[in-house]
N, C-alpha and C positions, 0 to 999 in steps of 0.2 A: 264203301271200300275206299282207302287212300293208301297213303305211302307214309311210310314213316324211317327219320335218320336220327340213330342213334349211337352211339360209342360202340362197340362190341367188345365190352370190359363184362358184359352178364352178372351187371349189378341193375335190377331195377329199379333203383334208387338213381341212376344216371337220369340226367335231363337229357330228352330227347324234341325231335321238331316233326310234325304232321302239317300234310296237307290232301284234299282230295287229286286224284291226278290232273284233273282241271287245273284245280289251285297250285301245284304245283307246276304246272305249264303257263300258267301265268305269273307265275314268280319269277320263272327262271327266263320269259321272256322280257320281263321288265329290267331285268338284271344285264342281260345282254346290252340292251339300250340303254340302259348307264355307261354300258363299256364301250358305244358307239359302234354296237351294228345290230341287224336283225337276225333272231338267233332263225326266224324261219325261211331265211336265206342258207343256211348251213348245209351242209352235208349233212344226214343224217334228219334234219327236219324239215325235209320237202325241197331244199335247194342245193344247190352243187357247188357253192364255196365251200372251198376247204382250209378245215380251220388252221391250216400253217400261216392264212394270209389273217391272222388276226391276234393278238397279242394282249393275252388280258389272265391273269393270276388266277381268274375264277374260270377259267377251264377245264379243271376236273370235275368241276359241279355242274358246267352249262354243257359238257358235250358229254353225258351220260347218261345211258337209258337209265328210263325212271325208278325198274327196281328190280333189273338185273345188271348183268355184269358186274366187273370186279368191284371188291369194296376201297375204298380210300383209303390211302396211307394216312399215317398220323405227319410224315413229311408235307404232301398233299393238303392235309390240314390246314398246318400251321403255315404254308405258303400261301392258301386263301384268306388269312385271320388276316392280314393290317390291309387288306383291300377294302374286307369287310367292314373292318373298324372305322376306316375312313368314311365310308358309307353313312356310318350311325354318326361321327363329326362335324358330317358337313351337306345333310341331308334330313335335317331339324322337318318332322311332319309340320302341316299346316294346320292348323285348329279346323281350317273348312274342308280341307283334303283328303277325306276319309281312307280312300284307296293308300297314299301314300304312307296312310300313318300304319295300316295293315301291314302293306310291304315291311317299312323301317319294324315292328315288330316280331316279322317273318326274318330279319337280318339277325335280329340279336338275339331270338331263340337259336339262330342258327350258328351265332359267333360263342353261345355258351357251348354248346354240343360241340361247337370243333375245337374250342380250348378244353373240355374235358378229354376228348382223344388225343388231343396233343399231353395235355400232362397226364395223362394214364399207358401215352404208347401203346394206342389201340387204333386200330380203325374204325372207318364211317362205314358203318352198315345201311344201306337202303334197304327198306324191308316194309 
């Protein structure tokens, strides 16, 4: 069983992004530590900063249980897309880096599905 984010346009022909919830707890902690902090310091993930002390565009994806609550704006979206993208610009995997090169293609499954919610003006479904 995993999780899966997809547009909620109810075309099954949309690209969507899976992970196990492992996998997906480790994605979104690697993500945090790109933004310079530990997401398992947070509120919400065993720690008690709260996320007003921390400033980072990928906050609708990193402080959000994994596959409830509400679903994502396409606004939401498209405010995470050019953090994202910068991501895949300047964050080239390493041919020996296996993990890294995982993540960078966990970014850009992730950067197609929130440009199709953004040009369809749909939300992110965690499902």
């Amino acid at each position: 069983m995993g999780l899966m984010l997809f547009p909620g346009d109810a075309d099954v022909a949309s690209p969507d992004v899976s992970w196990s919830y492992t996998g997906f707890g480790m994605f979104r902690e690697w993500l945090a530590r790109t933004e310079g902090f530990v997401l398992a310091e947070m509120d919400g993930f065993g720690g008690d900063r709260d996320w007003s002390g921390v400033s980072t565009a990928l906050e609708p994806l990193l402080n959000h249980p994994d596959d409830d609550g509400p679903d994502l704006t396409p606004a939401q979206c498209a405010a995470m897309l050019p953090r994202l993208e910068a991501l895949l610009d300047h964050r080239l995997p390493e041919a020996g880096d296996p993990v890294l090169r995982r993540r960078m293609e966990d970014v850009s499954e992730l950067v197609t599905v929130l440009r199709t919610c953004v040009n369809k003006n749909v939300e992110l479904i965690f499902g």
